[in-house]
FIDREN-915124 format. One record per residue (C-alpha): residue number from 0; x, y, z; residue in three letters. Coordinates in Angstrom, 1 decimal. Each point is the difference from the previous one (the first is absolute). Example, Ala and Ser with C-alpha at 12.3 -4.5 7.8 and 13.67 -1.06 7.14 Angstrom:
residues 2
pt resi:0, px:12.3, py:-4.5, pz:7.8, resn:ALA $
pt resi:1, px:1.4, py:3.4, pz:-0.7, resn:SER $
This chain:
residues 297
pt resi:0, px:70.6, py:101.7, pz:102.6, resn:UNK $
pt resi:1, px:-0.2, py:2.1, pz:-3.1, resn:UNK $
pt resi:2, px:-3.9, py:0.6, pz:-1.3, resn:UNK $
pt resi:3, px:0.1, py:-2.5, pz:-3.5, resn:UNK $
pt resi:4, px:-1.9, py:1.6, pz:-2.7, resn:UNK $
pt resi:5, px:-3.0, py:-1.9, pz:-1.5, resn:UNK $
pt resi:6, px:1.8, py:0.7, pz:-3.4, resn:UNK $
pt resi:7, px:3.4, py:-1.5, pz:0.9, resn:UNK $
pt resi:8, px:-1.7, py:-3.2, pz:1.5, resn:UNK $
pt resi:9, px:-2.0, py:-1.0, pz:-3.1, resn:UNK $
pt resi:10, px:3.3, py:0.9, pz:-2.4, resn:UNK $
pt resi:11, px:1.2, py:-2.9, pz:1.6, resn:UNK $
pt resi:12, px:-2.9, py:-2.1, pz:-0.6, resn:UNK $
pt resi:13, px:0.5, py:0.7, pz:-3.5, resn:UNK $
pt resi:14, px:3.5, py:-0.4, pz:-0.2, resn:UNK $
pt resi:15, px:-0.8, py:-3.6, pz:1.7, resn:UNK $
pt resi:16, px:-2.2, py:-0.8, pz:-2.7, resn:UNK $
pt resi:17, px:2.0, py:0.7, pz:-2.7, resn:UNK $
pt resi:18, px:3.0, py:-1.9, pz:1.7, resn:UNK $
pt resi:19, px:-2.4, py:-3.2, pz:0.0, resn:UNK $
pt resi:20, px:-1.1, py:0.6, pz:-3.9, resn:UNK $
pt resi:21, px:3.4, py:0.5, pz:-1.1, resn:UNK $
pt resi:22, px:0.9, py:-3.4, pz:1.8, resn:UNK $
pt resi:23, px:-2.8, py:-1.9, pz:-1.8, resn:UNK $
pt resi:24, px:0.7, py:1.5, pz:-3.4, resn:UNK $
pt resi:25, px:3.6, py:-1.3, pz:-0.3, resn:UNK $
pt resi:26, px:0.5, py:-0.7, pz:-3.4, resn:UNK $
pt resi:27, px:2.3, py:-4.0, pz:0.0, resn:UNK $
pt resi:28, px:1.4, py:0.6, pz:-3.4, resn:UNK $
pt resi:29, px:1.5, py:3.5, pz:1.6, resn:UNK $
pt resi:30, px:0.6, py:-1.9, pz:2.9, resn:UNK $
pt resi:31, px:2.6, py:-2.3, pz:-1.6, resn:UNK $
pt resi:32, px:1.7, py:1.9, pz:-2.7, resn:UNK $
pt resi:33, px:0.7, py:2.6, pz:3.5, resn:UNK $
pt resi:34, px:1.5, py:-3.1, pz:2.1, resn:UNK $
pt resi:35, px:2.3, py:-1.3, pz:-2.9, resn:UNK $
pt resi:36, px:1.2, py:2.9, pz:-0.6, resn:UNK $
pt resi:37, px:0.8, py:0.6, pz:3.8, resn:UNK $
pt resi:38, px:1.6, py:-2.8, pz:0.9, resn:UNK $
pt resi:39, px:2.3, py:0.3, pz:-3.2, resn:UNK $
pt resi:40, px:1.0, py:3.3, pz:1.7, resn:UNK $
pt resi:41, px:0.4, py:-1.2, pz:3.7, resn:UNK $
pt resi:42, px:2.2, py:-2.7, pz:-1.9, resn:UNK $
pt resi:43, px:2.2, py:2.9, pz:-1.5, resn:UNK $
pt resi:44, px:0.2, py:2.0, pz:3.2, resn:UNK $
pt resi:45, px:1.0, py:-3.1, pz:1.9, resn:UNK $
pt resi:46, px:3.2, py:-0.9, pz:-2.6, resn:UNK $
pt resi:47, px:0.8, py:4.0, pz:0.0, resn:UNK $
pt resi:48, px:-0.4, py:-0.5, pz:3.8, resn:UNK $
pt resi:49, px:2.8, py:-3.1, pz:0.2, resn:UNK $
pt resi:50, px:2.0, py:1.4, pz:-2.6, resn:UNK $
pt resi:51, px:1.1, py:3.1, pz:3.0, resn:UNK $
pt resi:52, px:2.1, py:-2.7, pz:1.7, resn:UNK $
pt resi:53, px:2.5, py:-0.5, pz:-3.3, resn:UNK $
pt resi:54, px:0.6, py:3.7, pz:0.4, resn:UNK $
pt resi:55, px:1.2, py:-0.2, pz:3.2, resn:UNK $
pt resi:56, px:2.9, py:2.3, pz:0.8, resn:UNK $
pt resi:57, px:-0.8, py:2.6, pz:-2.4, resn:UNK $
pt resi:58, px:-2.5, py:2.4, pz:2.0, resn:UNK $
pt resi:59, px:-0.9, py:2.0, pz:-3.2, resn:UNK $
pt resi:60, px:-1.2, py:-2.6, pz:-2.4, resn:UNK $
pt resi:61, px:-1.9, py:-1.5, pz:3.4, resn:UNK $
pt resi:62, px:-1.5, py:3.4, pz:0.3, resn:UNK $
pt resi:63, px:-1.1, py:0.0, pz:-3.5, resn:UNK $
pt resi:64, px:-1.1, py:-3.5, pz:-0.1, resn:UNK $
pt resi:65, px:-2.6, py:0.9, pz:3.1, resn:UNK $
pt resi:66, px:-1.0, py:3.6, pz:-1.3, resn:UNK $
pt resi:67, px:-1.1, py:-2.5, pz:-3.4, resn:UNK $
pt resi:68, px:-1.9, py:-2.1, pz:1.9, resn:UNK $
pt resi:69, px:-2.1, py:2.3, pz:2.0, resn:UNK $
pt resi:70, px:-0.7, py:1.4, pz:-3.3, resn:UNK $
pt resi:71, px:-1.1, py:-3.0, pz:-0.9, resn:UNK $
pt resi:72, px:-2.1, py:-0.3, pz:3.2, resn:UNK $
pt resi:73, px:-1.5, py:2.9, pz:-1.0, resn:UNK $
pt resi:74, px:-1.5, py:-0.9, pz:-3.3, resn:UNK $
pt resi:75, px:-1.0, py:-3.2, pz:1.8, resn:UNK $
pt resi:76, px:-2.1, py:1.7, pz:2.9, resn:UNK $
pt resi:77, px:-1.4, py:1.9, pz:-2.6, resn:UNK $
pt resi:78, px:-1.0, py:-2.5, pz:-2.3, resn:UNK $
pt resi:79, px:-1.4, py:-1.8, pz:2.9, resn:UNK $
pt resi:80, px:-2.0, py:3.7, pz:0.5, resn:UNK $
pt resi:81, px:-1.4, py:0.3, pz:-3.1, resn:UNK $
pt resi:82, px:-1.2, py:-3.6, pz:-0.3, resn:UNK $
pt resi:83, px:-1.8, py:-0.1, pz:3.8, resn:UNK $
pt resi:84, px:-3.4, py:1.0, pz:-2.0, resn:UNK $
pt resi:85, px:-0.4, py:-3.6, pz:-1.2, resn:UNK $
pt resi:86, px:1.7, py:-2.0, pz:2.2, resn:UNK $
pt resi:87, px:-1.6, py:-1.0, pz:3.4, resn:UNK $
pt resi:88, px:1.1, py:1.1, pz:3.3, resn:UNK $
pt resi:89, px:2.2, py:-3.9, pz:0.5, resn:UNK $
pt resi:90, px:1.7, py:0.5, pz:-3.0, resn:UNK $
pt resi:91, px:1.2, py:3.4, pz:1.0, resn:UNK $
pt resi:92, px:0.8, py:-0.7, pz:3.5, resn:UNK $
pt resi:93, px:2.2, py:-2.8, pz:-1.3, resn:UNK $
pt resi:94, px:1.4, py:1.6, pz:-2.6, resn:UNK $
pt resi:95, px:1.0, py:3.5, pz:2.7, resn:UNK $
pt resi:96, px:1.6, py:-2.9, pz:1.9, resn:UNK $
pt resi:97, px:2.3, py:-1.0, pz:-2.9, resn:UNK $
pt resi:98, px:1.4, py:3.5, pz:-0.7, resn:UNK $
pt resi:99, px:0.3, py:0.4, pz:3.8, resn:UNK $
pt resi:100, px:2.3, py:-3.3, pz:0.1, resn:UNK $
pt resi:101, px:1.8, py:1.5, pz:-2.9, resn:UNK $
pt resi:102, px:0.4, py:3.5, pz:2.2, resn:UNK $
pt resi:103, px:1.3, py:-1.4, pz:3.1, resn:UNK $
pt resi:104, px:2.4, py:-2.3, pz:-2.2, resn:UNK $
pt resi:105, px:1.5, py:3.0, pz:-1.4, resn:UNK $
pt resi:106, px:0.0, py:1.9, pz:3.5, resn:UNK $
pt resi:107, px:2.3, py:-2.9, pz:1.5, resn:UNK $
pt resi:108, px:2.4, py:-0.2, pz:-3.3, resn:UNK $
pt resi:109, px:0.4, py:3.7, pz:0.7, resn:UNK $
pt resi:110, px:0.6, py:-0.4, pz:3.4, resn:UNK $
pt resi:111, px:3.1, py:-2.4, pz:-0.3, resn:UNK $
pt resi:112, px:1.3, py:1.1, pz:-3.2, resn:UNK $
pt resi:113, px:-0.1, py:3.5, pz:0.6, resn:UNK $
pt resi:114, px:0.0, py:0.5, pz:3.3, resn:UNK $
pt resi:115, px:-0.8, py:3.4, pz:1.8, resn:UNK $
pt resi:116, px:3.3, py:1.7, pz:1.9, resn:UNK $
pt resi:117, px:-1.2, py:0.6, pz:3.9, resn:UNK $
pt resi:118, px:-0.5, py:3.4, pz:0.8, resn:UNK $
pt resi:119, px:2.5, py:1.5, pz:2.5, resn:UNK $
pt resi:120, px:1.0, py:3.6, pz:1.0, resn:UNK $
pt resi:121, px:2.8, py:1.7, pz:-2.5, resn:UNK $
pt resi:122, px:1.9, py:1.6, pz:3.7, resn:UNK $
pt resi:123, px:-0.1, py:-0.6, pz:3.2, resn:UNK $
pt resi:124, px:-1.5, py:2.6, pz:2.7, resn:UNK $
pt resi:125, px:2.0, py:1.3, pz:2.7, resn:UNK $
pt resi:126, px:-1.5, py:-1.0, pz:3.3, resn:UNK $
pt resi:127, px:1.8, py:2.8, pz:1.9, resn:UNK $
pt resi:128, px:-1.2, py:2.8, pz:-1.7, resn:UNK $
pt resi:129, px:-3.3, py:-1.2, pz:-0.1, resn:UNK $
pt resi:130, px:-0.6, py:-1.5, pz:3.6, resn:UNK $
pt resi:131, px:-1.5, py:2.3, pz:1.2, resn:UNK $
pt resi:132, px:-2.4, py:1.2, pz:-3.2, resn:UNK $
pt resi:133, px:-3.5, py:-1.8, pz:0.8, resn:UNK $
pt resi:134, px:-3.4, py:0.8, pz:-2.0, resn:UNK $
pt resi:135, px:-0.5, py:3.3, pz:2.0, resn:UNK $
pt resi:136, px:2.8, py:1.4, pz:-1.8, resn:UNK $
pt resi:137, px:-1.0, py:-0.9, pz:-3.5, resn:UNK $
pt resi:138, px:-1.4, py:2.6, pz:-2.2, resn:UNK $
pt resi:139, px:-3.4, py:-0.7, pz:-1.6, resn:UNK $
pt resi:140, px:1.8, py:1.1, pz:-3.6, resn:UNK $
pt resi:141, px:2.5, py:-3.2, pz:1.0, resn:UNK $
pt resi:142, px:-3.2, py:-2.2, pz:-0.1, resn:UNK $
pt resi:143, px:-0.9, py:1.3, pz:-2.9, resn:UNK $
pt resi:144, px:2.4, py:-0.2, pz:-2.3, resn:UNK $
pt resi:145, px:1.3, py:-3.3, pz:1.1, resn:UNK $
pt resi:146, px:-0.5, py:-2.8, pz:-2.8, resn:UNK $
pt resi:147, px:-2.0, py:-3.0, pz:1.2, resn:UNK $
pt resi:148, px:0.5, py:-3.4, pz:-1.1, resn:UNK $
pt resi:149, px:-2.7, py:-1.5, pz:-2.6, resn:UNK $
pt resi:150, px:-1.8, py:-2.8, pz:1.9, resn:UNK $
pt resi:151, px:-0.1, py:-2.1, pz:-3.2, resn:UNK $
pt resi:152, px:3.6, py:-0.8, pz:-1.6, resn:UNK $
pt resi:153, px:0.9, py:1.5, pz:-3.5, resn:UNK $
pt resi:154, px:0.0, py:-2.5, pz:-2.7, resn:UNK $
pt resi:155, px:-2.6, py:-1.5, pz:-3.1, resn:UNK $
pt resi:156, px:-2.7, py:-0.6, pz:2.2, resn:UNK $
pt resi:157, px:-0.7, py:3.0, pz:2.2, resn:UNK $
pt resi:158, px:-1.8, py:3.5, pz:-1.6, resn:UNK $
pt resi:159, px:-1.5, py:2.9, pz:2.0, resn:UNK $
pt resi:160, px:-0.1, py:3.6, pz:0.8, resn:UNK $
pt resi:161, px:1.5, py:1.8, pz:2.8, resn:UNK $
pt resi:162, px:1.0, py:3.9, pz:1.2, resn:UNK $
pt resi:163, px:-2.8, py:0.9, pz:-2.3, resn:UNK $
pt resi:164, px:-2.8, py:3.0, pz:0.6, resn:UNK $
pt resi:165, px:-2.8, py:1.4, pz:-1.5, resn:UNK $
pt resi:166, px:-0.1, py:-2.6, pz:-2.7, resn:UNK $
pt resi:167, px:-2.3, py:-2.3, pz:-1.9, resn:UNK $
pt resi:168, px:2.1, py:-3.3, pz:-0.5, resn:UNK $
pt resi:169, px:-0.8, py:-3.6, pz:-2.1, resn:UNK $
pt resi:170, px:1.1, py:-3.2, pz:-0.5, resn:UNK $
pt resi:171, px:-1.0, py:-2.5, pz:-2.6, resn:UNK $
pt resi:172, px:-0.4, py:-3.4, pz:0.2, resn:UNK $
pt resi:173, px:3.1, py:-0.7, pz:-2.1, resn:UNK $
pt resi:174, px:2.5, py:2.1, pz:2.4, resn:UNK $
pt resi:175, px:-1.7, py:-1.6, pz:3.5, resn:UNK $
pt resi:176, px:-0.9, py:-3.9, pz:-1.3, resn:UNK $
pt resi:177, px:1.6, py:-2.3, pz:3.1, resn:UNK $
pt resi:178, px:2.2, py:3.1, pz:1.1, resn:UNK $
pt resi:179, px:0.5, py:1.6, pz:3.2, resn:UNK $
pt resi:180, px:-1.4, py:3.5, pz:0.3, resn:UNK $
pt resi:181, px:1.4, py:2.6, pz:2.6, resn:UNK $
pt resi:182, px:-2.0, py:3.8, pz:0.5, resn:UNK $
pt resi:183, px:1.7, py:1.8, pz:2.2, resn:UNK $
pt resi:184, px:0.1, py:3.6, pz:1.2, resn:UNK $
pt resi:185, px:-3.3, py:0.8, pz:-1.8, resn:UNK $
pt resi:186, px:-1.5, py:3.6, pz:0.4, resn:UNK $
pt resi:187, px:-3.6, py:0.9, pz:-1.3, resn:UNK $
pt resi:188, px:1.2, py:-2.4, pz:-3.0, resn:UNK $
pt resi:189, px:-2.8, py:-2.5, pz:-1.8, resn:UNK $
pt resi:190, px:1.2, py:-3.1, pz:-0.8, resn:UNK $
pt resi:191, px:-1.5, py:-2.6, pz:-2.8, resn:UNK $
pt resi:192, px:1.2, py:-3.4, pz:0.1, resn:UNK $
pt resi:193, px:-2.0, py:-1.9, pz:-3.5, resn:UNK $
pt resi:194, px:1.6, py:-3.5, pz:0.9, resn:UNK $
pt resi:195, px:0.8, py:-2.9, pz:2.2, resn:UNK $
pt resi:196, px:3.3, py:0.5, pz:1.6, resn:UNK $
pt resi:197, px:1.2, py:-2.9, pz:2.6, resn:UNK $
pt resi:198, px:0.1, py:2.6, pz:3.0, resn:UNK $
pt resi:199, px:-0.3, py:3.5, pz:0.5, resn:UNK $
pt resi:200, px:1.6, py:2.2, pz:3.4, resn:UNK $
pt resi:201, px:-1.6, py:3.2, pz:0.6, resn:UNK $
pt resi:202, px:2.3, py:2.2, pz:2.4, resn:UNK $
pt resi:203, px:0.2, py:3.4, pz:1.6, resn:UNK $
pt resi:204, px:-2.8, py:1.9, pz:-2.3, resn:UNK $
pt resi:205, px:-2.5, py:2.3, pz:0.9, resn:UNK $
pt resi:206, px:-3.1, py:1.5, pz:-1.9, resn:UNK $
pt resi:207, px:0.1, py:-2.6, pz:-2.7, resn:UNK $
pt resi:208, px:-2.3, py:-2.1, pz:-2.1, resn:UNK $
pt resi:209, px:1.4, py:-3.5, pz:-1.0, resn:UNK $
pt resi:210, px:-1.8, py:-1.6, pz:-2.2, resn:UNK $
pt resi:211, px:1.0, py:-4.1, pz:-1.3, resn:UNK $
pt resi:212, px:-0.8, py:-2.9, pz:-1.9, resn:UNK $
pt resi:213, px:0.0, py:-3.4, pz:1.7, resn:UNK $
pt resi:214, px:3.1, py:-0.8, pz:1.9, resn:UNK $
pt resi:215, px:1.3, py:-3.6, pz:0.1, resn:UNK $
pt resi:216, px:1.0, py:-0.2, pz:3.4, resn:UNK $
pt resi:217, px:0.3, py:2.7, pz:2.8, resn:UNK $
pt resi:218, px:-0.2, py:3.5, pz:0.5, resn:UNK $
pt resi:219, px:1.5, py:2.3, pz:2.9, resn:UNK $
pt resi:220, px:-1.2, py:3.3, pz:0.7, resn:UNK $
pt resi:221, px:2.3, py:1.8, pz:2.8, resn:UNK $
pt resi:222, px:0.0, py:3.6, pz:1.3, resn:UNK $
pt resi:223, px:-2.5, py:1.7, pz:-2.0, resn:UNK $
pt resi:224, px:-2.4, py:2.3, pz:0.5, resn:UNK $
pt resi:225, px:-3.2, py:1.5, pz:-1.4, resn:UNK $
pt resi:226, px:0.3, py:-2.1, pz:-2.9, resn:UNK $
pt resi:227, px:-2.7, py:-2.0, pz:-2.2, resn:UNK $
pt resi:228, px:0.9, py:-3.2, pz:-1.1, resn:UNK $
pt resi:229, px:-1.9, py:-2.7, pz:-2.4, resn:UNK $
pt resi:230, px:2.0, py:-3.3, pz:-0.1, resn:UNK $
pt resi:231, px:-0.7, py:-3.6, pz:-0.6, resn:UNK $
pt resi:232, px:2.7, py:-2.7, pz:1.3, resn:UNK $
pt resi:233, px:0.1, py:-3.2, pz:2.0, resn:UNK $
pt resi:234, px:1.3, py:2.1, pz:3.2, resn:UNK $
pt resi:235, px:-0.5, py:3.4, pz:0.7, resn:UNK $
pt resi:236, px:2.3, py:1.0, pz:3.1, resn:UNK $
pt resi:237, px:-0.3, py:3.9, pz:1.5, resn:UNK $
pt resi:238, px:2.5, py:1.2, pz:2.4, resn:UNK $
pt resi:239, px:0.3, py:3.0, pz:1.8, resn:UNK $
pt resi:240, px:-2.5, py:1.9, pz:-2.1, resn:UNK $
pt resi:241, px:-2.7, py:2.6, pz:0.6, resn:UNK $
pt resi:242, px:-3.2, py:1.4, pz:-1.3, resn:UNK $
pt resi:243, px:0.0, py:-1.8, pz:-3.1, resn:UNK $
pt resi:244, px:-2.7, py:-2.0, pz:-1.6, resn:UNK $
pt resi:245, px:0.2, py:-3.2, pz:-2.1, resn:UNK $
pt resi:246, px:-1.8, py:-1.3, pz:-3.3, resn:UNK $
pt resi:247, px:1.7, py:-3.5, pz:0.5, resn:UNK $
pt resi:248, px:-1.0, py:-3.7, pz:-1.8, resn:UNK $
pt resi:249, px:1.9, py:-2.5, pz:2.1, resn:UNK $
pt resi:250, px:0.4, py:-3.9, pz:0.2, resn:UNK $
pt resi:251, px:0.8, py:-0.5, pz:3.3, resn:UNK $
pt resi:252, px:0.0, py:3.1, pz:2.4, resn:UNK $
pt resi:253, px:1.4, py:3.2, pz:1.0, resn:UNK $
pt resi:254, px:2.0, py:0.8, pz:2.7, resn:UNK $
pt resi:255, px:0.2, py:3.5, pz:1.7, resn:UNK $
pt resi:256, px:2.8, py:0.6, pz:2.7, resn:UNK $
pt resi:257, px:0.6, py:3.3, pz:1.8, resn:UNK $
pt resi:258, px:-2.7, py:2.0, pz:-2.1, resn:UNK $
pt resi:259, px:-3.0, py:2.3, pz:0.6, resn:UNK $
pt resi:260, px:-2.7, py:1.2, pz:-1.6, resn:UNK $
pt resi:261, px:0.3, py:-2.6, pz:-3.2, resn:UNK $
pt resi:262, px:-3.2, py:-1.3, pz:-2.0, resn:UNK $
pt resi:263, px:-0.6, py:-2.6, pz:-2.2, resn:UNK $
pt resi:264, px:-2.7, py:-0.3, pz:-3.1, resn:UNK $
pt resi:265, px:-0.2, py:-2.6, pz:-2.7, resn:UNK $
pt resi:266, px:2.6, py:0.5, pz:-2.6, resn:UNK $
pt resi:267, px:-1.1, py:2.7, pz:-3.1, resn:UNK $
pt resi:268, px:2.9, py:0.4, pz:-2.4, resn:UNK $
pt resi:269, px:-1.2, py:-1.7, pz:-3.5, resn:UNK $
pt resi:270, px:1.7, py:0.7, pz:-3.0, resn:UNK $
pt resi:271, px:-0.5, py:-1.9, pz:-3.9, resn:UNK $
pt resi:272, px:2.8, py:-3.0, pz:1.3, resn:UNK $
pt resi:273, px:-0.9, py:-0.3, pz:3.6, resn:UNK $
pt resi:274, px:-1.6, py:-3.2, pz:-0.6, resn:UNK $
pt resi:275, px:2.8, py:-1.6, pz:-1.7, resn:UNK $
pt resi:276, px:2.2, py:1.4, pz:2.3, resn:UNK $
pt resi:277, px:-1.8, py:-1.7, pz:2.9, resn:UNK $
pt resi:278, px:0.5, py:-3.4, pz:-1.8, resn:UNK $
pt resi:279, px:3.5, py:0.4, pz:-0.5, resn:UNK $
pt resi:280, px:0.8, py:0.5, pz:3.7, resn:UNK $
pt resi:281, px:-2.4, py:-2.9, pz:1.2, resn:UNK $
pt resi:282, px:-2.0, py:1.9, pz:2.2, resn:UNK $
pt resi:283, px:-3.7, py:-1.1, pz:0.1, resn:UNK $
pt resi:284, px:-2.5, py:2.5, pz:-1.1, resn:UNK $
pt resi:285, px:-2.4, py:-1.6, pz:2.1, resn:UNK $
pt resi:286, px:2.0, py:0.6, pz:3.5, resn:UNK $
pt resi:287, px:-0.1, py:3.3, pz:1.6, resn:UNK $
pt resi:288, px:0.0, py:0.2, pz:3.7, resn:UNK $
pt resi:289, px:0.7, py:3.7, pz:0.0, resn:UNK $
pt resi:290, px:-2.4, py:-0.1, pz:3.7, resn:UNK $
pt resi:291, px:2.7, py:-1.9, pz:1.6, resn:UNK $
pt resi:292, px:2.5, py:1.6, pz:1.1, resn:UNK $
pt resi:293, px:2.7, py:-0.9, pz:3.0, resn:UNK $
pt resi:294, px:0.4, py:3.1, pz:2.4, resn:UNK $
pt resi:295, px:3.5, py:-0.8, pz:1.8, resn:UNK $
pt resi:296, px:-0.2, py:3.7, pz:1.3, resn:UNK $
């Protein structure tokens, strides 16, 4: 285990403490002008919502339609943001919920009225001049400079970085909020994530430090190496990764398969929002079992 300085332990105290005050100090009046005004929202996201299956047939005023309304989730995640300091933890959780319902309603209109062609190869590849080529005979510059597939599909919820190196790299709250985040092909890059996507994939990156705000659900971490990572999610899931060590706030555990020399610490990335960020994903501040970790090595 990573050695926890004295200083980072009683930050955390604090940070606990002024979690609790903020709680108790909820102002009602606040409180109730916030959830009128949130539910007349939700209402017009909803109608905006229904109003994609009149334009059936015409994928362009669909497309526009859906680009409108995750602006309009936007402004509604952040409203919900900037109001967390006087509302109590229930009222955000339930509230996160609603704008989640709203995003997966929006995923599945997307998915049947504009649905995604499946990917197939432009030519086909002659089997007799290539029987007898096998991975002995293919050049290391072949390797290289062949594209690779993103692991997360193109489209209005997905957001990353990949093929990057000797870079520092962000992303706000506004561009990550309930989206899919990919990092791939990372070289001695540092990576700042100030928000609470819905899952992040870390993939083929070496010498790195990631660094990210409260993740709603999972995050995978696969064939990485002397990396630092600080991440806070429900699931943390390593795979085939070495000497790396982890700064990590999670839920329920993490899970390392096919890795060596990996350590784990209590999670240390805080930034102004971090706090709200937490209560819009739902993760409970109080939960961290960062010690227990499933070895399925």
């Amino acid at each position: 285990m990573i050695q926890i300085p004295e200083s980072l332990l009683r930050r955390n105290e604090e940070r606990q403490e002024l979690l609790k005050k903020k709680e108790e100090n909820a102002g009602p009046n606040q409180a109730e002008a916030f959830k009128t005004a949130f539910k007349e929202k939700y209402s017009e996201i909803e109608e905006l919502l229904d109003s994609c299956h009149d334009l059936a047939g015409d994928k362009n005023k669909i497309s526009e339609r859906l680009n409108e309304i995750s602006r309009e989730l936007n402004i509604l995640s952040k409203f919900l943001a900037a109001s967390s300091m006087f509302l109590i933890a229930y009222d955000v959780k339930i509230c996160t919920k609603s704008i989640q319902q709203l995003q997966d309603k929006m995923t599945e209109i997307e998915a049947n009225l504009l649905p995604k062609k499946k990917f197939g190869f432009s030519s086909r590849i002659d089997k007799k001049k290539n029987i007898n080529k096998n991975k002995d005979d293919i050049d290391s510059s072949e390797i290289k400079s062949t594209p690779k597939l993103s692991l997360i599909s193109s489209g209005i919820n997905s957001c990353g970085f990949t093929s990057r190196n000797d870079e520092e790299l962000s992303l706000l709250h506004d561009e990550v909020y309930n989206r899919d985040v990919l990092l791939s092909n990372l070289n001695r890059c540092t990576v700042y994530i100030k928000g609470s996507p819905n899952t992040i994939h870390v993939v083929s990156s070496s010498k790195c430090k990631i660094m990210t705000g409260p993740v709603a659900t999972s995050i995978m971490v696969e064939t990485c190496t002397d990396s630092t990572f600080s991440v806070a999610c429900q699931q943390l899931r390593v795979h085939n990764t070495y000497d790396c060590d982890f700064y990590i706030h999670v839920t329920t555990k993490a899970i390392i398969e096919d890795s060596q020399r990996v350590r784990f610490a209590p999670y240390n990335f805080y930034y102004p929002d971090v706090d709200i960020h937490f209560g819009l994903t739902g993760l409970n501040t109080d939960i961290n079992n960062w010690k227990d970790i499933d070895d399925f090595n």
